[in-house]
BADOGU-574735 format. One record per residue: residue in three letters; x, y, z of N, C-alpha, C, CB in turn. Coordinates in pm, whole numbers, plus 50000, padded with zeros to 5 digits. Each point is the difference from the previous one (the first is absolute). Glycine has a CB too. Example, Ala and Ser with C-alpha at 12.3 -4.5 7.8 and 13.67 -1.06 7.14 Angstrom:
REM BADOGU-574735
ALA513194943150780499115011950000500905012050000498114988350125
SER501545022249803500825011950006499235010950073501184993749785
This chain:
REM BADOGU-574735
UNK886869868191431501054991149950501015007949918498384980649997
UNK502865017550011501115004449949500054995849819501134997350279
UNK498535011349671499564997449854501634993949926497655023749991
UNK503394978250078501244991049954499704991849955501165003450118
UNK499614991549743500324988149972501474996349938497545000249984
UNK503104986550091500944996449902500254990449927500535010150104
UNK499734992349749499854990849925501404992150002498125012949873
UNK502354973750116501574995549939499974989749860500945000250277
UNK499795004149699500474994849831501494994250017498605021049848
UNK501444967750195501724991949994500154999049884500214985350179
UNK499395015749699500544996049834499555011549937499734973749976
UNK500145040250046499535011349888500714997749826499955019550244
UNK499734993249723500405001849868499455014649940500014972849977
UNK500995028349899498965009449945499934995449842500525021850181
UNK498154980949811499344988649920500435013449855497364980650201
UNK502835016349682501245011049852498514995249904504034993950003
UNK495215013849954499224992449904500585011649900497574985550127
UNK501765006149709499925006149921498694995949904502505004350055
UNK497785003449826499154993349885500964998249829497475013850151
UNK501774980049797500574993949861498694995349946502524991550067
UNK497495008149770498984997649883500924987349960498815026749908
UNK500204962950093500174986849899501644991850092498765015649684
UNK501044980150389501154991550094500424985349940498905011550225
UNK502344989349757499994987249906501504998350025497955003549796
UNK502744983850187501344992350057500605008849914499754973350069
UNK501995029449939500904998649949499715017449951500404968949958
UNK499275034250086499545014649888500385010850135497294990549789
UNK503495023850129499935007850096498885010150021502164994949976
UNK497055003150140499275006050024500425012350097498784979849931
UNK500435036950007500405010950035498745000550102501525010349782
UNK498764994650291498774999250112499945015650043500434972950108
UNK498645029349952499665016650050500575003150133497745000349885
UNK502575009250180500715005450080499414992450151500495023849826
UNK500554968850262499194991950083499685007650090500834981049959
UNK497885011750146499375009450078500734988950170497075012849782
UNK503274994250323500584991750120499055000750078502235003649992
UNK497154984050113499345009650075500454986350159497455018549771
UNK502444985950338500014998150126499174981949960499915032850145
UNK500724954749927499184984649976500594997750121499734989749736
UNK499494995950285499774992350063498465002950117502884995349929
UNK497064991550148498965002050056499285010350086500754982449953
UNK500325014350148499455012250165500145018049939501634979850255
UNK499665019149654499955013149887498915004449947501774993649934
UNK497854999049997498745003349933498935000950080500754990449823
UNK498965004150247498735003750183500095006250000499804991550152
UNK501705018149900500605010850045499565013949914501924982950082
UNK498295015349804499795007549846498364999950038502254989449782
UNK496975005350195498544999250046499285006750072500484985149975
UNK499975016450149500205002850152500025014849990501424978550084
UNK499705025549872500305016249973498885005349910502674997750008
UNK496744996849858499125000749976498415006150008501874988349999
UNK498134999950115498565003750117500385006950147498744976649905
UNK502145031850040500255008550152500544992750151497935013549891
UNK502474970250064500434996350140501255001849989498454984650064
UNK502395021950092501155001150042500654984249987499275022450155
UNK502174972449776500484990149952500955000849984498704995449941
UNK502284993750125501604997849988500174994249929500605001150156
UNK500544992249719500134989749937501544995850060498235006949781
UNK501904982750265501484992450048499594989049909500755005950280
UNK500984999549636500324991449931501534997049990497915005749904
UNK502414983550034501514999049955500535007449838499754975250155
UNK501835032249905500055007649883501665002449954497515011750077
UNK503224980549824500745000849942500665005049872499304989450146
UNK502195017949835500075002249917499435015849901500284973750091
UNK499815026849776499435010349956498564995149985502105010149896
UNK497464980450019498614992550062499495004350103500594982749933
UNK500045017250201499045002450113499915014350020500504978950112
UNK500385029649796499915016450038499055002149930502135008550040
UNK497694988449842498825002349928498775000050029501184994149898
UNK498454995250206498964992150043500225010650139499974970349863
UNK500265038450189499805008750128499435009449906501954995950200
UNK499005011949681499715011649958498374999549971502575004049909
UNK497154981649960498575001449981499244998650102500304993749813
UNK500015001950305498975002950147499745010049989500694989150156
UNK500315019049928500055014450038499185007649883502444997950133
UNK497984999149728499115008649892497774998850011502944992149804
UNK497224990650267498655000950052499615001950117499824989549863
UNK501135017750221499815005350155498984986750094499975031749896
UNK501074956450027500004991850133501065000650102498904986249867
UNK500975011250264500985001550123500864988349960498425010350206
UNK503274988449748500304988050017501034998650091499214995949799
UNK500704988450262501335000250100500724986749929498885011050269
UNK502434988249634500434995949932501184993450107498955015249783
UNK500924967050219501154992749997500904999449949499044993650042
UNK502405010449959501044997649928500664984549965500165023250096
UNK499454974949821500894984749957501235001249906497754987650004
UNK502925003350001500884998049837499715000349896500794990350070
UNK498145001249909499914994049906499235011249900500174975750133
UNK499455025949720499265011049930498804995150013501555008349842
UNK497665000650155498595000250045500244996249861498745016750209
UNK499674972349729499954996249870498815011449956500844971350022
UNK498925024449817499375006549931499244983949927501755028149985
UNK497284981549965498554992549882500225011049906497674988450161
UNK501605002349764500245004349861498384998349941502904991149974
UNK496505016749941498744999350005499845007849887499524995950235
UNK499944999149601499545003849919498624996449887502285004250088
UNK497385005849848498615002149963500554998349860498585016450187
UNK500724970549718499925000049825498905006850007500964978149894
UNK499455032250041498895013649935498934991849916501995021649955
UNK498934974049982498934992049872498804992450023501924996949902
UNK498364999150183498474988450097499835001350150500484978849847
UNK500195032450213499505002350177500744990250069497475006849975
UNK503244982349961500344992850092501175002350076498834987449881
UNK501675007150265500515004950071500924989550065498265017149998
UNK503314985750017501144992950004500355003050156500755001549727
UNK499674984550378500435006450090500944992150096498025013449959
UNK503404994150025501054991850014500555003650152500504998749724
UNK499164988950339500315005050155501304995150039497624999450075
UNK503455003450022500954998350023500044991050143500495020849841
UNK500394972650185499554992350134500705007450102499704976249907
UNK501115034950086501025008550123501284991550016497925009950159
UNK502664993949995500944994049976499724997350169501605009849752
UNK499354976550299499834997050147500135014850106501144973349933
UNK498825021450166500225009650133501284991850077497085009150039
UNK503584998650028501084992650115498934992850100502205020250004
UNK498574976350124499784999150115499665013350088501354980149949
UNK499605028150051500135011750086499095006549946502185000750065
UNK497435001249767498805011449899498684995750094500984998749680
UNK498834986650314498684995350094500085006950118499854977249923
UNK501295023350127499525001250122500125019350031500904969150076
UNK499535033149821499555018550022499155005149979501355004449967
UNK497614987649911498655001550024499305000450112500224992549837
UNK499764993850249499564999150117499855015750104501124973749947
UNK500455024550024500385008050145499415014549936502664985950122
UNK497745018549756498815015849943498474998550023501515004649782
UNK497894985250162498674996650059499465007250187500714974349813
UNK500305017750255500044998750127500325014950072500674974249956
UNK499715033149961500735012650069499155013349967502514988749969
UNK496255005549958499015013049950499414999250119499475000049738
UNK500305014250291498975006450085499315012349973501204989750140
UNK497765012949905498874990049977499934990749909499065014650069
UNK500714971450002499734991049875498245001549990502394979950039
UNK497695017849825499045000849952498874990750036501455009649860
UNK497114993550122498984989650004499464986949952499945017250032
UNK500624987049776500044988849946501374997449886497255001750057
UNK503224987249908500904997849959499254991049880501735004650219
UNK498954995749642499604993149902501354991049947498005018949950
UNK502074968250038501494992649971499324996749825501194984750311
UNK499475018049571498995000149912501224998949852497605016850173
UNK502434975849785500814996249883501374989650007499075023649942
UNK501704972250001500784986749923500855001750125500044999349691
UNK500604986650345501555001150041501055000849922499334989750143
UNK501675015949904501264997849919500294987550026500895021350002
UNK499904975249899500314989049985500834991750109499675009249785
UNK500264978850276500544990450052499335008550163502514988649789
UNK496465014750244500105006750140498864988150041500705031749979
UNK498984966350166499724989550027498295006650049502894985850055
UNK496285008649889498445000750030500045003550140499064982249833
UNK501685013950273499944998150128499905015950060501364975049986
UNK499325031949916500085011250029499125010350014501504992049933
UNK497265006649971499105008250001499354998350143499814999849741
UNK500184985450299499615001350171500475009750068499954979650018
UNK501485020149969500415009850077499235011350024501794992249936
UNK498635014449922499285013749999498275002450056501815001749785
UNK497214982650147499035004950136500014999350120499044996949889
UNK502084994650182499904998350084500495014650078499974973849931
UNK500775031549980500745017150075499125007849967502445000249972
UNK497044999649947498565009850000498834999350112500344997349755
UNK499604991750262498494998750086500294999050204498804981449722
UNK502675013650236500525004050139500095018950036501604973449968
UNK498415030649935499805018150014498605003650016501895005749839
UNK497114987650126498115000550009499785005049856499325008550281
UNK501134989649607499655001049899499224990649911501625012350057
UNK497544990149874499294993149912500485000749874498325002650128
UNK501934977549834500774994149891499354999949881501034987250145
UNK499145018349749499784991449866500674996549933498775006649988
UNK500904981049932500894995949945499824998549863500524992450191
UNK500205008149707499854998949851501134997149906498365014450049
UNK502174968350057500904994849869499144985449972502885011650071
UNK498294979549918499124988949912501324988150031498285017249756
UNK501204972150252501504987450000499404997250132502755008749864
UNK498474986350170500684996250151500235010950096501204982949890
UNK499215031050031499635011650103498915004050025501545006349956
UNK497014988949994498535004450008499904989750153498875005349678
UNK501374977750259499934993750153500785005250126499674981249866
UNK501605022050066500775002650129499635015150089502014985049862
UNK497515025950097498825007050069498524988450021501065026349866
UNK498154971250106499064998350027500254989250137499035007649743
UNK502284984150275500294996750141500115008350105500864986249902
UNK499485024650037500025008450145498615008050007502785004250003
UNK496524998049942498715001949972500065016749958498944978550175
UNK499885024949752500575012849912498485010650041501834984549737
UNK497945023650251498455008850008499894997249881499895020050156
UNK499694982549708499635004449910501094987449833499215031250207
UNK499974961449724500604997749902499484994549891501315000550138
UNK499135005749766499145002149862500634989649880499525028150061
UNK499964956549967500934992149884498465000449928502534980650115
UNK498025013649750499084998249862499504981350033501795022149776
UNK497634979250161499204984049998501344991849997497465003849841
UNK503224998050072501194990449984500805000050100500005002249792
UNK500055010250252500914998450136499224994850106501405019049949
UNK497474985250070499414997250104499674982350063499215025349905
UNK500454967249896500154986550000501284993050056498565003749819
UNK502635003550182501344992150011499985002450182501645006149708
UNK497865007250307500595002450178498834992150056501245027750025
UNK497494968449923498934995950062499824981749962498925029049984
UNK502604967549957499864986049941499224989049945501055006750106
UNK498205007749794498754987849930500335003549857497624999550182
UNK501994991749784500414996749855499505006749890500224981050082
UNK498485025449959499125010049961499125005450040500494993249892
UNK499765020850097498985007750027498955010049908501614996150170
UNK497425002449832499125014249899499425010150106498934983649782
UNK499925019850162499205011150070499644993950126499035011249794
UNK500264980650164499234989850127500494997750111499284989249862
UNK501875007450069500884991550136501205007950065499594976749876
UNK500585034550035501025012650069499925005050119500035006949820
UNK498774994150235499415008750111500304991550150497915011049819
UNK502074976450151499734986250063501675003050071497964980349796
UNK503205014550075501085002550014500895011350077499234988049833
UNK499875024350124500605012750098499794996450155499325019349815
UNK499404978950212499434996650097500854990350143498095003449785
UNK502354987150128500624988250075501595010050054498724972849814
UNK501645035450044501745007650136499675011950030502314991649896
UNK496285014750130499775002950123499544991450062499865017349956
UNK499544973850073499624991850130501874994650062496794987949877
UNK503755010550033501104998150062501215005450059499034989849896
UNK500535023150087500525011150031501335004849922498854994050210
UNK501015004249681500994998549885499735013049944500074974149948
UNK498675037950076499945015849966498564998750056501695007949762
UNK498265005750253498715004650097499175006349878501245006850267
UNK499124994949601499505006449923500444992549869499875021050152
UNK499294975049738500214997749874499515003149883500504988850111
UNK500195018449827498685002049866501324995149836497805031650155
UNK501024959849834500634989649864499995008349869498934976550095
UNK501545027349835500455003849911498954995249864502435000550148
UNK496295002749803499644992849906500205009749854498344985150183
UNK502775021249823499725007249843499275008749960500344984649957
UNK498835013149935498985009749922498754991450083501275008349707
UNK498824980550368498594999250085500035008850160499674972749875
UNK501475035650125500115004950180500594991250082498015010649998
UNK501544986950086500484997550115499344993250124501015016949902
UNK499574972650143499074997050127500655002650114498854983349900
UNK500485023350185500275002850134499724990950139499645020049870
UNK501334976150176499414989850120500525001650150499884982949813
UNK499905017950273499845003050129499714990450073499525018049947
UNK501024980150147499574990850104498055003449996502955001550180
UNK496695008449843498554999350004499275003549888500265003950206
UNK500345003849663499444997649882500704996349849498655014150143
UNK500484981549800500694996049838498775010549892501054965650061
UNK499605045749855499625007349960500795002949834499215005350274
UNK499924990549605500505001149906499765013849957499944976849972
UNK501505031049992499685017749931499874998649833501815014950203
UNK497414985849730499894994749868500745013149937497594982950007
UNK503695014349907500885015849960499365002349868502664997250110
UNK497335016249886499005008849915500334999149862499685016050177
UNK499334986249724500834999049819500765008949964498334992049904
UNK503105005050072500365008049967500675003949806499984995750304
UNK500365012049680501034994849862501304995950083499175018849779
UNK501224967350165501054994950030501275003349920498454985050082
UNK502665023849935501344998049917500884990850003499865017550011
UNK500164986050151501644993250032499474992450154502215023649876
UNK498584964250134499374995250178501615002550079497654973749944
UNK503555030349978500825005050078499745009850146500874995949766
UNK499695000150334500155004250136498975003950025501925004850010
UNK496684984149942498735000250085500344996750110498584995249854
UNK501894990250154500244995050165500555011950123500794975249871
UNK500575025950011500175014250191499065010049999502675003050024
UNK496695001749866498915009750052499414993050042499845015449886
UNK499784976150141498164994450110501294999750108497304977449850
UNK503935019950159500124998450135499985013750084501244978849937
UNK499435030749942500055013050037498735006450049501745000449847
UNK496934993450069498725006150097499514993450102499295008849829
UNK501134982350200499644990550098500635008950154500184974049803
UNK501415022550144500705006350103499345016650045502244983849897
UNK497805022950035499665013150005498824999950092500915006149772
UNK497844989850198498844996350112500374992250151498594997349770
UNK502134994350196500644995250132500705010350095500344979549871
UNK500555024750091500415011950017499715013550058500424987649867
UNK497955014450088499525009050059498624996150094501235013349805
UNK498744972850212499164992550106498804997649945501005009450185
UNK499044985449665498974999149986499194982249985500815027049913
UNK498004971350064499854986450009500394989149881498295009950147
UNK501444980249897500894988049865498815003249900501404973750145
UNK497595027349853499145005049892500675010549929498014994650121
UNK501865015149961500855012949947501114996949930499395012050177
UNK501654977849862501154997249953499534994749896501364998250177
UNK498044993049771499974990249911499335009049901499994977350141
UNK499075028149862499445010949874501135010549988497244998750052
UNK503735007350030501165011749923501104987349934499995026750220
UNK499854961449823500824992549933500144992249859499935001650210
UNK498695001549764499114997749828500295011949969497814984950008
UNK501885020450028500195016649922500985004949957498805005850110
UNK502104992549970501445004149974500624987349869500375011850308
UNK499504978149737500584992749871498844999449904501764984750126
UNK496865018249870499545000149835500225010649985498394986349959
UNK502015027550133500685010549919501305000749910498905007350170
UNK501624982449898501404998749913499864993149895501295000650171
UNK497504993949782499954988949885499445011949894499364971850137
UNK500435035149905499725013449921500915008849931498584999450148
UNK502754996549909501085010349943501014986949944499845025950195
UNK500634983749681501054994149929501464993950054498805015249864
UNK501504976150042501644999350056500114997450101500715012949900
UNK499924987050230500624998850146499845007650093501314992449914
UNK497865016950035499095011350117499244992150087499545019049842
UNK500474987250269498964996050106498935009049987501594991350159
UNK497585007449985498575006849954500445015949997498114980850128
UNK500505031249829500075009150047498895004350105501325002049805
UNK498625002250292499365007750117498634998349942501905018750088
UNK497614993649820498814999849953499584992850013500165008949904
UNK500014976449963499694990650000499474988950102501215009849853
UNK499714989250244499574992550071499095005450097501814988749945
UNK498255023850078498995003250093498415000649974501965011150068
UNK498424995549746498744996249942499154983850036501225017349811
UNK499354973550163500294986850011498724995650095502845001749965
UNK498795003250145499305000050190498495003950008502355010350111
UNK497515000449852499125005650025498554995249917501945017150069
UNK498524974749823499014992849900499294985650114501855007349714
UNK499284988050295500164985150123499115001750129502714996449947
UNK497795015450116499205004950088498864999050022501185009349979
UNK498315000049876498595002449988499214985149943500615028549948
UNK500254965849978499034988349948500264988750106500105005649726
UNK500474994350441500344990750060500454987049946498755012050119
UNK502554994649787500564987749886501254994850111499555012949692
């Protein structure tokens, strides 16, 4: 299997954090020298990806000095990017740490719309890679006013190439993929309750829920998102809980794209949904391990993996 993957991000960013002691209204606060780094969803996969040694494109949309920024810090993490040109400025987050008590501020921006024609140059860049890749990840926010309908699209242009879909947004664009039906998708209980239309779900009844959109052919693969309890894995022929390992917890920042990032990565190199679902604990309780807005590191998660493995967690 062609270890390619491409990730897309229609709403990136680059996420400006800083820090400050004692945060309080009306007061000028001097803050420490900010740190920039590469955001949004299929980005951050992407960031992941490079990581664990898988070959990885990131297509994204990119405007402005904002969006030059957001190539340079790629390139500084020797991800492959193939950058959409839009109008509009790629947005920024804003993201700071009160020294004084750990706590953590985080000011997201909503972007700015897309044209008609911006939609449709995505498409047609999508459409014009060759080799296309094996698997494709659609994975973070829309810009604003773009129509859910759209993310169909994109699976639908992916899987018409023989690629395998994942998906990792949330809304009306989570349903509007899961109509066209997706390989692989990783919502949290809460999401999973809204796409699976029950009013509630826990442990018990999570597995039940995955179960029913694969029987309906709504993903061939699911593993639910449970936090500091792991993860359940479900399959048309099995349901398999990975219990994620103790860790010290800092930060749960860009756990989610790391599990997608280890998920993907095993997929990637043909390995089984077991396989997937244990590099996919690993990788995000590795990231709950590091401070601030870091994702995982390598070690870590392999340590992890290799813990999961052995204890058939």
């Amino acid at each position: 299997m062609n270890p390619n993957v491409l990730t897309i991000t229609l709403n990136p960013t680059v996420d400006k954090s800083s820090s400050v002691a004692n945060i309080k209204p009306e007061k000028k606060l001097r803050c420490e020298k900010p740190k920039y780094e590469p955001g949004g969803g299929g980005i951050n996969v992407s960031r992941g990806l490079v990581r664990l040694g898988v070959d990885t494109t990131a297509l994204f949309t990119s405007g402005g000095r904002t969006g030059e920024l957001l190539q340079k810090l790629l390139k500084e993490e020797n991800v492959n990017s193939l950058p959409v040109s839009v109008a509009a400025e790629t947005r920024e987050n804003f993201i700071v740490v009160d020294t004084s008590n750990n706590e953590q501020y985080r000011f997201g921006m909503p972007g700015e719309a897309l044209s008609e024609d911006e939609t449709q140059l995505i498409l047609d860049t999508i459409n014009d890679i060759t080799p296309f890749p094996n698997v494709v990840v659609i994975s973070g926010s829309l810009p604003p006013g773009m129509e859910p309908g759209y993310i169909k699209k994109l699976v639908k242009l992916a899987k018409g190439k023989g690629s395998k879909v994942v998906a990792d947004t949330s809304g009306e664009a989570l349903t509007a993929a899961l109509e066209e039906g997706v390989y692989l998708l990783k919502p949290n209980i809460g999401e999973l309750s809204r796409i699976a239309n029950k009013e509630y779900l826990d442990n018990e009844t999570a597995d039940d829920a995955a179960k029913e959109l694969v029987t309906a052919g709504k993903a061939e693969v699911v593993v639910v998102s449970m936090g500091p309890q792991g993860a359940y894995l479900v399959t048309q022929d099995e349901t398999i809980h990975i219990a994620a390992p103790s860790v010290k917890k800092l930060s749960t920042v860009g756990a989610g794209d790391s599990m997608v990032a280890g998920m993907v990565s095993v997929l990637a190199r043909g390995g089984t949904p077991v396989q997937m679902a244990r590099m996919g604990v690993a990788c995000g309780s590795a990231a709950t391990m590091n401070p601030g807005t870091g994702l995982f590191k390598k070690e870590d998660a392999e340590r992890l993996y290799n813990w999961l493995s052995k204890h058939k967690g």
